[in-house]
C-alpha positions as CSV (number, residue, x, y, z in Angstrom):
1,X,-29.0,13.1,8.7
2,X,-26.7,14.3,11.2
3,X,-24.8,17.1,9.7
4,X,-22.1,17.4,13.0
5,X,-21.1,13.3,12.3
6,X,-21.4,14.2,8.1
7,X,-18.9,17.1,8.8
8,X,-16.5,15.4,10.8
9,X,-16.2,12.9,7.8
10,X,-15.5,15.1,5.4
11,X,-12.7,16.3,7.8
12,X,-11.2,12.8,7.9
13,X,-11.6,12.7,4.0
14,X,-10.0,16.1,4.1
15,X,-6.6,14.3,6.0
16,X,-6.7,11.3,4.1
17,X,-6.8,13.7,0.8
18,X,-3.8,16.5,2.3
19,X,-0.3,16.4,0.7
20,X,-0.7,13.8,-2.0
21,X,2.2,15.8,-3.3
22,X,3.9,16.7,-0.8
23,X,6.6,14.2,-0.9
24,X,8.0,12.1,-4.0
25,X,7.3,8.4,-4.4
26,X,8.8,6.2,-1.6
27,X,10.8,3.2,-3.2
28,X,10.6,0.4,-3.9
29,X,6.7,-0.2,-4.1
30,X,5.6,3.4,-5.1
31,X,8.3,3.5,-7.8
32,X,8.0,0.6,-9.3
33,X,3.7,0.4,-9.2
34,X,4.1,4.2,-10.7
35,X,6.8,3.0,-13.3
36,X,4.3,-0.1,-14.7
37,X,1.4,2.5,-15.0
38,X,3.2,5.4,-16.9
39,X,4.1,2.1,-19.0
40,X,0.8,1.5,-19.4
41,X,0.0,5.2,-20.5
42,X,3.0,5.4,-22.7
43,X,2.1,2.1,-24.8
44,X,-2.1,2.3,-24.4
45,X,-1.7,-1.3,-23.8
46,X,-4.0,-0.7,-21.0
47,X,-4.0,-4.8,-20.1
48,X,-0.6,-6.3,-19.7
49,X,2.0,-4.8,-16.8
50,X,5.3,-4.0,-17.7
51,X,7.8,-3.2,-16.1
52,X,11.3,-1.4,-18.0
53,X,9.4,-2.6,-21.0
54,X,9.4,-6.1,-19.9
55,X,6.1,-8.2,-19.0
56,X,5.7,-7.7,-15.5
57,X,3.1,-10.2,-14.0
58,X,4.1,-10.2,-10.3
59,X,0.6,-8.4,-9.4
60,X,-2.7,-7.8,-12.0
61,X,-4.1,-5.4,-13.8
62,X,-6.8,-3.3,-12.3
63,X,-4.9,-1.0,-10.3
64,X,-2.4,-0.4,-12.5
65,X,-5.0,0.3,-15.4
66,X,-6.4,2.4,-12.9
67,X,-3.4,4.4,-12.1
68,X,-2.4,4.7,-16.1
69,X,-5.6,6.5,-16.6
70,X,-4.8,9.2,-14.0
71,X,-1.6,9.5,-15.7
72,X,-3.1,9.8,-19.2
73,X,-5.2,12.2,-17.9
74,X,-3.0,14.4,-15.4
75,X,0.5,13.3,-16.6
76,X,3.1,11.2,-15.1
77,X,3.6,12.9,-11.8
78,X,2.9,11.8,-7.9
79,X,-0.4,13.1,-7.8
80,X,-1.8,11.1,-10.8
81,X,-0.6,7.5,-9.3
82,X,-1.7,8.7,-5.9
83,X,-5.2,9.2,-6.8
84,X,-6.3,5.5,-7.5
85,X,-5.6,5.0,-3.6
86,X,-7.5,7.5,-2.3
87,X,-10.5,7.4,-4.8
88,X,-10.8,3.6,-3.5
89,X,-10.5,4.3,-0.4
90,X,-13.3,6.7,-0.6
91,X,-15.0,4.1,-2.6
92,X,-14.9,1.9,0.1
93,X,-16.1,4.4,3.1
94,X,-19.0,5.2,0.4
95,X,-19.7,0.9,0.7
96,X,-19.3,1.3,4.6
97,X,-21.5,3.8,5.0
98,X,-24.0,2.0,3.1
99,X,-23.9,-1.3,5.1
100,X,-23.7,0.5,8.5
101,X,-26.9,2.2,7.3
102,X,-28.2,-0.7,6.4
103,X,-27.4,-3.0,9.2
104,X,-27.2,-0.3,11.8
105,X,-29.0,3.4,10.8
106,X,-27.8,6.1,10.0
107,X,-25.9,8.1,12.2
108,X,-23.9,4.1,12.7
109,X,-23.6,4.6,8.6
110,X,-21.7,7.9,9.6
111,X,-19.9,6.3,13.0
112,X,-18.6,3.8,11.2
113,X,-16.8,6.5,8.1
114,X,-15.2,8.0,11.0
115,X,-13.7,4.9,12.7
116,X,-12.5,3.8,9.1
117,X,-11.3,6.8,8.0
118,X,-9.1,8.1,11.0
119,X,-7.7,4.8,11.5
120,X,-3.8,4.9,10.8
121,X,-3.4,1.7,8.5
122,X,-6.3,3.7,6.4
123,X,-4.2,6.6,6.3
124,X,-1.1,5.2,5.2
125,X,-2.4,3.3,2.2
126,X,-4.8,5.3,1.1
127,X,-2.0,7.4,-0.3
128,X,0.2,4.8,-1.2
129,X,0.6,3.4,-4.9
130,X,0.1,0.1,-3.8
131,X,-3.4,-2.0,-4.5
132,X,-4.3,-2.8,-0.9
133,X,-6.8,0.0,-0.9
134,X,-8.2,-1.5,-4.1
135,X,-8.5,-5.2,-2.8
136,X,-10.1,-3.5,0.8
137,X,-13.2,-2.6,-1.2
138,X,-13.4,-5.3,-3.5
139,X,-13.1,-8.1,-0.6
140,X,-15.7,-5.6,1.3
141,X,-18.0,-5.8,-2.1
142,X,-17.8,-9.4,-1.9
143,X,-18.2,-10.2,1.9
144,X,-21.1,-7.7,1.7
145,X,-22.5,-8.5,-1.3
146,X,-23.1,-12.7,0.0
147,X,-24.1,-11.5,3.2
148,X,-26.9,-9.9,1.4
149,X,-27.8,-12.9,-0.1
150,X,-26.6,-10.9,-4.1
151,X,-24.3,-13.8,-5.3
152,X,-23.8,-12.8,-8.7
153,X,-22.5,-9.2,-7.4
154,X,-20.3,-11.2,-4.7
155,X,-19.0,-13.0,-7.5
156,X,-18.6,-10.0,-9.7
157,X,-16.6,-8.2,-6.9
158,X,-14.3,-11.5,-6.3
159,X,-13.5,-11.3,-10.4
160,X,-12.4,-7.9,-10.2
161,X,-10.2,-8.6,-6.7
162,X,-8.4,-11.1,-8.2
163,X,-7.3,-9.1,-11.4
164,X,-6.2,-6.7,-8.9
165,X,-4.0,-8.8,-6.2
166,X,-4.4,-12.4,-7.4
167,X,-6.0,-15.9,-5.6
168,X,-5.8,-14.1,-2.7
169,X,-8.7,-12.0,-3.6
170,X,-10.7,-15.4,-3.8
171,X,-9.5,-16.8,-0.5
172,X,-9.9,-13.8,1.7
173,X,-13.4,-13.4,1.5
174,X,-14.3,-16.9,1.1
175,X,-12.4,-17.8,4.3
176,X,-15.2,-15.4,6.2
177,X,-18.4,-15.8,3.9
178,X,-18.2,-19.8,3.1
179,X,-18.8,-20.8,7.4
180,X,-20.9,-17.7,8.1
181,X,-23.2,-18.9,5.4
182,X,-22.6,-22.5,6.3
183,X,-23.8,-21.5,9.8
184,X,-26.5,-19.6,8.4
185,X,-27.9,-22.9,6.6
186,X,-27.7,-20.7,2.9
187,X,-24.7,-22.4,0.9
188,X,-26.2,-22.9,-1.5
189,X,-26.4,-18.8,-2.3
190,X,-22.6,-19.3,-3.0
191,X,-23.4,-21.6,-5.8
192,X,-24.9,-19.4,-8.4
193,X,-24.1,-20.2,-11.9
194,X,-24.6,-17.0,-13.3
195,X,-22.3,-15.3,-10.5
196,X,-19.7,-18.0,-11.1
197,X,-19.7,-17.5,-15.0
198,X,-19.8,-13.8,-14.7
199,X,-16.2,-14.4,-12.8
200,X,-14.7,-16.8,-15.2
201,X,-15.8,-14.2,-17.8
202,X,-14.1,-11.3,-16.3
203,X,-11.0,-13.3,-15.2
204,X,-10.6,-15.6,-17.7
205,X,-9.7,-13.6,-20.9
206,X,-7.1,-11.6,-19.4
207,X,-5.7,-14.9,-17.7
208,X,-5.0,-16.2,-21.0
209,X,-3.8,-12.8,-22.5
210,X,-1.7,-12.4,-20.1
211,X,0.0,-16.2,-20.5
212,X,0.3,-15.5,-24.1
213,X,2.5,-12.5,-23.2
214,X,4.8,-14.1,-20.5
215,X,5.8,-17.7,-20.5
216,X,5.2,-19.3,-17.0
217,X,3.0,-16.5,-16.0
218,X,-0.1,-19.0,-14.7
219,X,2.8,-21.5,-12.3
220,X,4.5,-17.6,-11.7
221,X,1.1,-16.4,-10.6
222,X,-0.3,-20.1,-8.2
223,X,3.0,-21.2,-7.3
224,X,5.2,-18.5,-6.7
225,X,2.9,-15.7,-5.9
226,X,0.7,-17.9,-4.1
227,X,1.4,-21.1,-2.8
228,X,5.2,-20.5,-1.8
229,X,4.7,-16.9,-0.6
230,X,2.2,-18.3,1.9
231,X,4.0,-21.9,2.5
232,X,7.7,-21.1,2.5
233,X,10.3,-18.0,3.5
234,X,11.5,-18.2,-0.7
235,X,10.0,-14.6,-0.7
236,X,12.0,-12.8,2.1
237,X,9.2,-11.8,3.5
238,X,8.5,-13.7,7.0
239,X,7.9,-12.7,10.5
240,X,7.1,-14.1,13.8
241,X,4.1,-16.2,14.0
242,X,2.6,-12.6,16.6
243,X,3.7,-10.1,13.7
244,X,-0.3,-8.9,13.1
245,X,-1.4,-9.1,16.7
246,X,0.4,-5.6,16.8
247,X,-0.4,-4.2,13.5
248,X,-4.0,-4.8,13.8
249,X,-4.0,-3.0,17.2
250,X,-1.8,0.1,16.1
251,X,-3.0,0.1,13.1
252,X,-7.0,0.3,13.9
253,X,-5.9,2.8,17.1
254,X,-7.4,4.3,19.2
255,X,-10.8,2.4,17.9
256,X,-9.2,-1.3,18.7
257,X,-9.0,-0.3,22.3
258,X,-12.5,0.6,22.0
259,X,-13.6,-2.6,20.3
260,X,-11.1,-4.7,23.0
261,X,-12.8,-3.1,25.8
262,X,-16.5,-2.5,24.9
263,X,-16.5,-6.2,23.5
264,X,-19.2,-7.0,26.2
265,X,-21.3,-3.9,25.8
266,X,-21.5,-4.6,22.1
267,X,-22.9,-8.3,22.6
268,X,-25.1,-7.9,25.4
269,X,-26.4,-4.6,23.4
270,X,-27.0,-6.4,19.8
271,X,-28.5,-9.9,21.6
272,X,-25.8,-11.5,21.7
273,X,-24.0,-14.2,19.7
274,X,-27.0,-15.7,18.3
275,X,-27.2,-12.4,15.9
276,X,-25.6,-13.3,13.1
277,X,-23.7,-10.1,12.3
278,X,-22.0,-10.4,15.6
279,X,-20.9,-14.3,14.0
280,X,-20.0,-12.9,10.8
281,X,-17.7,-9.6,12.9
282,X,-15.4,-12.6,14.6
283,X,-15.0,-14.6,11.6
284,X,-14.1,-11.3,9.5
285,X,-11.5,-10.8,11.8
286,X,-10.0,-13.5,13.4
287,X,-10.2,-15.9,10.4
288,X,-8.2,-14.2,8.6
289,X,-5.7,-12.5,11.1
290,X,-5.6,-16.4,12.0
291,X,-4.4,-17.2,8.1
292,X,-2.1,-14.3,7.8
293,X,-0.2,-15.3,10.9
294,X,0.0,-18.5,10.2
295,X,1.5,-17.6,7.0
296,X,5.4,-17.3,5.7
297,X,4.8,-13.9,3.9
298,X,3.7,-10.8,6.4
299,X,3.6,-7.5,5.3
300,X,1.5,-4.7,7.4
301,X,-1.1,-3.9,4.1
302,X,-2.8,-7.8,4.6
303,X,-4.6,-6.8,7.2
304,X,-5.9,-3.5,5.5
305,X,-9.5,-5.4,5.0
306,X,-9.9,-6.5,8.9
307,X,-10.4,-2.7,9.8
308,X,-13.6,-2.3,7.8
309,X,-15.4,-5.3,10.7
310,X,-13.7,-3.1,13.5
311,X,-15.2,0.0,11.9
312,X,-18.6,-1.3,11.8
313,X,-18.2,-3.1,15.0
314,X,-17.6,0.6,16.7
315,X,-20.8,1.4,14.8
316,X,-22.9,-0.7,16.4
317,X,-21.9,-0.2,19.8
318,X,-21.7,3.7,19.5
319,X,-24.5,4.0,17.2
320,X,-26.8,1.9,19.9
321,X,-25.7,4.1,22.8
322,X,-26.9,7.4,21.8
323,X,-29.1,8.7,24.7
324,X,-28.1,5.5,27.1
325,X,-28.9,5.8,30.6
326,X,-26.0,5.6,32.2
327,X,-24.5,9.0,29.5
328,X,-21.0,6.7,28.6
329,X,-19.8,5.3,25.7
330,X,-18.8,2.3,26.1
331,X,-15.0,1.5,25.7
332,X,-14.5,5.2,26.3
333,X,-13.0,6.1,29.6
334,X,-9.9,3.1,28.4
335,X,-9.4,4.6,24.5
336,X,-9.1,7.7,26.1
337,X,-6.2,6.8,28.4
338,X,-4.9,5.1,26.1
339,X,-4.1,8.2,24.1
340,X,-2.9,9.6,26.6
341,X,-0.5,6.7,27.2
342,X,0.8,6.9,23.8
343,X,0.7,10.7,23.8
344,X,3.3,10.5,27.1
345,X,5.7,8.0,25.5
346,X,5.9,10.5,22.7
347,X,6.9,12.9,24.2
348,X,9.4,11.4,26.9
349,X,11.0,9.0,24.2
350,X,10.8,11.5,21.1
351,X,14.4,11.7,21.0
352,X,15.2,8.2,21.3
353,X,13.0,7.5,18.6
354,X,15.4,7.5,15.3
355,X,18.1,5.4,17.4
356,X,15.6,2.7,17.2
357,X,14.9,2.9,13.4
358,X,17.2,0.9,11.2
359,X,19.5,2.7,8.1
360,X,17.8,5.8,9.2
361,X,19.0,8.9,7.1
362,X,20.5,11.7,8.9
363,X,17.2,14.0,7.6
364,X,14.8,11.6,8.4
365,X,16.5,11.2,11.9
366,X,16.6,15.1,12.2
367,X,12.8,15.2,11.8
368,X,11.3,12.2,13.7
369,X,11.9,14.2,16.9
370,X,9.5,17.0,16.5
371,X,7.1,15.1,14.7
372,X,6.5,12.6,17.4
373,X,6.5,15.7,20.1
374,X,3.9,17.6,18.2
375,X,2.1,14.4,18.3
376,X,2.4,13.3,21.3
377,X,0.8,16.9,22.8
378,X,-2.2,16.3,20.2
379,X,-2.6,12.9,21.9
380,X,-2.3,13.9,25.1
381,X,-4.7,16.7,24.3
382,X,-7.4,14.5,22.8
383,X,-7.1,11.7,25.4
384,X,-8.0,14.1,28.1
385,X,-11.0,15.9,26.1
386,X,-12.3,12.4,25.4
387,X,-12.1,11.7,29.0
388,X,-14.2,14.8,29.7
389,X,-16.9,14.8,27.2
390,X,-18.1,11.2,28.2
391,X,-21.3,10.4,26.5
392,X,-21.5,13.1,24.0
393,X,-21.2,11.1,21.0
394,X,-20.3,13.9,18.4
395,X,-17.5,15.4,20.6
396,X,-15.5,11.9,21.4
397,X,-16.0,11.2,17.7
398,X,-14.3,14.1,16.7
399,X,-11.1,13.8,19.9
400,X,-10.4,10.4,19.1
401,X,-10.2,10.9,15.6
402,X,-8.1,14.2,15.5
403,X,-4.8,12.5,16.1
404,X,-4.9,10.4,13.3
405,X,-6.6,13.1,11.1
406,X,-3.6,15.2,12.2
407,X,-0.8,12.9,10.8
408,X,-0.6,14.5,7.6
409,X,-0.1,18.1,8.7
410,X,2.1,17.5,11.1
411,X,4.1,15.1,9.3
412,X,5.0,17.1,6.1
413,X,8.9,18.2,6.9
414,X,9.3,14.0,8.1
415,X,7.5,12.6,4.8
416,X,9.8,15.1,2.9
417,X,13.3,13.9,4.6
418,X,11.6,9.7,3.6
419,X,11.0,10.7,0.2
420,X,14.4,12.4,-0.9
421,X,15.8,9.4,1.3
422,X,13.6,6.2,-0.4
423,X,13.0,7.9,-4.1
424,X,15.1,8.7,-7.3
425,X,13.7,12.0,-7.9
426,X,16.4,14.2,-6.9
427,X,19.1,11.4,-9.3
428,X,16.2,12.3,-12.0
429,X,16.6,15.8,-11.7
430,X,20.3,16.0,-12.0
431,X,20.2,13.5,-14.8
432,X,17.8,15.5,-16.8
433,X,19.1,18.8,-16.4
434,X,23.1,17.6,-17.3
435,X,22.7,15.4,-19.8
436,X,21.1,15.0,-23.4
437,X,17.6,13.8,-23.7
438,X,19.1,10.9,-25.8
439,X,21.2,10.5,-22.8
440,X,21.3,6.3,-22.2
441,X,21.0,5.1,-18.5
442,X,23.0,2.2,-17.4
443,X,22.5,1.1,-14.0
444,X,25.1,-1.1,-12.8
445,X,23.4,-3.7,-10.6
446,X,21.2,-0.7,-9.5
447,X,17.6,0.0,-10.8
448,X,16.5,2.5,-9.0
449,X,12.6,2.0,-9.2
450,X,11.3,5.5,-9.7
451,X,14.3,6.7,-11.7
452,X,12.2,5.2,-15.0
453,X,9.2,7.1,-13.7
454,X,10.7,10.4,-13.2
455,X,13.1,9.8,-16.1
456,X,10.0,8.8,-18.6
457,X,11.7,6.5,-20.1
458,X,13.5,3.1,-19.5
459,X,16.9,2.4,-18.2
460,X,19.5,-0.4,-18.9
461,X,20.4,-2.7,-16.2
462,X,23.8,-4.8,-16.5
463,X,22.6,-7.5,-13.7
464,X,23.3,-11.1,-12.5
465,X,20.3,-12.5,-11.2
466,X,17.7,-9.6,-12.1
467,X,17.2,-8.9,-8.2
468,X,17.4,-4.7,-8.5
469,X,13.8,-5.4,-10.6
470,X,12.3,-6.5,-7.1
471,X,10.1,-8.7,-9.8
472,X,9.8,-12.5,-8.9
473,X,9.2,-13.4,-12.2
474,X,12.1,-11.4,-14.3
475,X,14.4,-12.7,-11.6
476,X,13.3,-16.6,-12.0
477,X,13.1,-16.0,-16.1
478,X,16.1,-13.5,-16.2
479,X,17.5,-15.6,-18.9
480,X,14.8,-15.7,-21.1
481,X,13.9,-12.0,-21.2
482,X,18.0,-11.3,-21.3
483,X,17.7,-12.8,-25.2
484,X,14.6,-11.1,-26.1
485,X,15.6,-8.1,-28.9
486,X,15.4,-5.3,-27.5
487,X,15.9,-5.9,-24.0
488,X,16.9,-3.3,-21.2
489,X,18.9,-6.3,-19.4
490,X,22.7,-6.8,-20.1
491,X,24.9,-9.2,-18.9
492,X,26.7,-7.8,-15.4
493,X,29.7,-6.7,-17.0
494,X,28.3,-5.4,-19.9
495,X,28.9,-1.8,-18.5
496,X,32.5,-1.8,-18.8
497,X,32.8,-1.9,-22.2
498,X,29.7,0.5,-22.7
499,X,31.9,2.8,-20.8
500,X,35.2,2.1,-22.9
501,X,33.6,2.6,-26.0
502,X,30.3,4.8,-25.6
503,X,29.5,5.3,-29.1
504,X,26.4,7.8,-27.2
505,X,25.7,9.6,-24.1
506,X,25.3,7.4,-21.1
507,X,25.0,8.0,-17.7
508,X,26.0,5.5,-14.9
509,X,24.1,4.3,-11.7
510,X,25.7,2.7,-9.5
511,X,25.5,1.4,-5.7
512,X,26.7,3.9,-3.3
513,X,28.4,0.5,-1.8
514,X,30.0,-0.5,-4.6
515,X,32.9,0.6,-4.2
516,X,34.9,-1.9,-7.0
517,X,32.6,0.1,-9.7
518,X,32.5,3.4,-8.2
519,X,36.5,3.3,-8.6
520,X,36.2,2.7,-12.3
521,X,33.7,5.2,-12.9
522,X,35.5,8.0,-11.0
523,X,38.6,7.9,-12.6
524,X,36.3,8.6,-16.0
525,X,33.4,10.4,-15.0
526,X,32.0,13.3,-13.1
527,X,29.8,12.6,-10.5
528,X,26.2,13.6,-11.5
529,X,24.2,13.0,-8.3
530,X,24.7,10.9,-5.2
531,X,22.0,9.6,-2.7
532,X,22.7,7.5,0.5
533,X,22.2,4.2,-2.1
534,X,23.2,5.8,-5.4
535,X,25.6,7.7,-7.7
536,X,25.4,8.9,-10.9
537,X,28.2,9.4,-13.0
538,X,28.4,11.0,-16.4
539,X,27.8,11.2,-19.6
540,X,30.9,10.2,-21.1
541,X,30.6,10.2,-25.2
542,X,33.1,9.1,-27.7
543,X,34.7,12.4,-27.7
544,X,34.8,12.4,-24.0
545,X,36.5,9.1,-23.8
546,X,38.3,8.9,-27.3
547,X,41.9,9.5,-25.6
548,X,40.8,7.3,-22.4
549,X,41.3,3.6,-21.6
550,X,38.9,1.8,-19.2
551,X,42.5,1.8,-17.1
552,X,42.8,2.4,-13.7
């Protein structure tokens, strides 16, 4: 074992671990994936999503039973959503470092942690609540698993990736494994009954509990969520046909550049194309970067499984090259310049930087600047040790990862300014400590995702098409879940006379836009809290309001 590659590892597992807590959950994604698991914890229906009480079968089950566990366990607070994110990340490393050992040796096993680990696409959704990480090492189970010629553990890992993102699960690792083993002449591995019915068993059941729940759910969960997020723009969610050329590159940095320019090195050194890991490398990755651009729905997190090949590919150049005559690694000399590159435009452009972000918030804006100039030096820093260590494979390990590893430390006062910007924790806060705890929450064509969460309970929303949700399926079956008793949804001018009569304590959201709404509610309520999108006013009660006309 080498114990200096082991303990730069564990300081990449140490970044990827730092300041879980640091900042409050980032809307919509994290508020809403944290809201459906402290569902799950506060009913024990540990099967069905829900979101504000409603079914909510947009995504599976796995990660969300996963993340109501944590908050069982710890609570319903950031760290116990968080944790399902990092543990399978970890899970995943723990899988790489297995096949790198296996394929490669050992000290590749340890290479290709590293390369994984301190890669920023790693980084950011490791501590996300969002189930990429979770699909990353089920899809890695699965390509793994048939490349290994253990079918029914392929098909056991595909079962469990579809209950946690969908088809998708299916697809992605059969777009890689079904030519490579085609290629390899063993196709008929794929086809192994037992495999195949353990994945109809695991699937299957909560397929059909999950239909009995929610009307539509399996033409919700093929059509919608499938065929026309892939096929058609119905989703919002498009981008140019290039969009993951970039992402894949930044993302995977500085190691792409080492893969994009050691390319040559690594065939010549593993035999070239006839060795079929160096086959099944290219179809990992460009098969499915091929797929994903092709498609209509692009979001950064697709690509999340493509850095595991890049990882191992770095592996098996570096891990080959220990000791090589010429003392280099290969791909070095340009991944080192290339931080430095980066590392320069930081620091010359760090100012400009929040002009060319979007909606930025004024906090957010005030802390990009340093951020990016402390980062910058780091890179600049690392770029020219990497330069001068050359072939000492420990040392460049550790400068090319240290920019990455230092994102999280140096980023705590920017993550900070994003959360109190993108979450409802602050509106939470106020709500809970000026109101009663019987206090009813109406948001007026607002739904704050994480307000629920923080809140611990549901909200009312008084909404047309169901949109604030950010649910595909309660906005095409608004109607339906409007009748159901009991239902938080209300017709979109329900809250007006809620706020004439209020016959209990309620609290208003509304859209900081609004400004229609915001002009009733003013002239009869306080203002609670404000946020750059919200405002909460309230609580009116019928003594409050028993002298007071809705007027205006």
């Amino acid at each position: 074992m080498n114990t200096r590659l082991a303990a730069i590892a564990i300081l990449v597992v140490a970044a990827l671990s730092y300041n879980l807590t640091g900042y409050p959950l980032l809307d919509p994604d994290e508020g809403r994936n944290a809201e459906v698991a402290r569902e799950m914890a506060a009913t024990g229906d540990y099967l069905h999503p829900r979101l504000n009480g409603l079914p909510y079968p947009d995504k599976p089950v796995v990660f969300f039973a996963a993340a109501a566990v944590f908050v069982r366990v710890l609570g319903p607070t950031e760290l116990a959503v968080r944790l399902p994110a990092l543990l399978f990340t970890l899970a995943t490393l723990a899988l790489l470092w297995w096949t790198g050992r296996r394929w490669f040796g050992t000290e590749a096993a340890w290479i290709a942690v590293i390369v994984a680990g301190a890669s920023p696409l790693t980084l950011g959704f490791a501590r996300t609540v969002i189930m990429d990480s979770a699909l990353t090492l089920f899809v890695t189970a699965a390509i793994v698993a048939f490349v290994e010629e253990r079918p029914v553990a392929g098909w056991i890992a595909l079962a469990f990736g579809v209950l946690t993102k969908g088809p998708i699960a299916l697809a992605l690792p059969m777009m890689v494994v079904i030519p490579y083993v085609v290629w390899q002449k063993k196709a008929r591995g794929l086809l192994d009954v037992v495999g195949i019915l353990a994945f109809l068993a695991i699937v299957l059941p909560w397929v059909r509990s999950m239909a009995d729940l929610a009307p539509g759910f399996l033409h919700h969960a093929l059509v919608t969520e499938t065929f026309l997020r892939l096929t058609t723009p119905a989703l919002e969610r498009t981008g140019p046909w290039w969009y993951f050329g970039p992402i894949i590159v930044a993302g995977s940095l500085p190691w792409s550049v080492v893969v994009l320019s050691g390319i040559r090195d690594l065939v010549r050194r593993m035999g070239g194309w006839a060795d079929g890991r160096m086959v099944l490398f290219l179809l990992w990755v460009v098969v499915p970067l091929v797929f994903f651009s092709l498609s209509q729905s692009k979001r950064p997190q697709y690509v999340l499984p493509l850095l595991v090949p890049i990882a191992l590919m770095v592996a098996a150049l570096w891990g080959r090259m220990s000791g090589s005559a010429d003392g280099r690694m290969a791909g070095g000399r340009p991944t080192a310049a290339s931080l430095g590159i980066i590392g320069l435009v930081l620091i010359l452009g760090h100012w400009m930087i929040p002009g060319l972000i979007r909606g930025v918030s004024p906090g957010v804006a005030g802390a990009i600047p340093n951020t990016a100039l402390l980062l910058g030096v780091i890179c600049i820093v690392c770029g020219a040790a990497a330069w001068a260590v050359r072939g000492r494979l420990e040392s460049t390990l550790l400068v090319l990862s240290l920019p990455v590893v230092s994102i999280p430390f140096v980023s705590r006062t920017l993550m900070r300014e994003v959360g109190r910007d993108r979450s409802a924790a602050e509106l939470a806060a106020a709500i809970t400590a000026s109101s009663p705890d019987n206090t009813e929450v109406v948001g007026i064509g607002a739904y704050p995702p994480s307000l629920p969460f923080y809140l611990g309970r549901l909200i009312i929303v008084a909404t047309a098409d169901g949109r604030e949700l950010t649910s595909n399926y309660l906005t095409r079956s608004l109607d339906t879940w409007r009748r159901v008793p009991g239902s938080p949804l209300r017709p979109v001018d329900w809250w007006r006379e809620a706020l004439h009569e209020c016959d209990r304590p309620r609290a208003f959201v509304a859209r900081s836009g609004d400004g229609e709404t915001r002009t009733i509610l003013s002239g009869q309520l306080p203002v609670i809290a404000e946020s750059r999108k919200y405002v909460v006013y309230g609580p009116c009660g019928r003594v409050d309001l028993a002298a007071v006309g809705l007027g205006g």
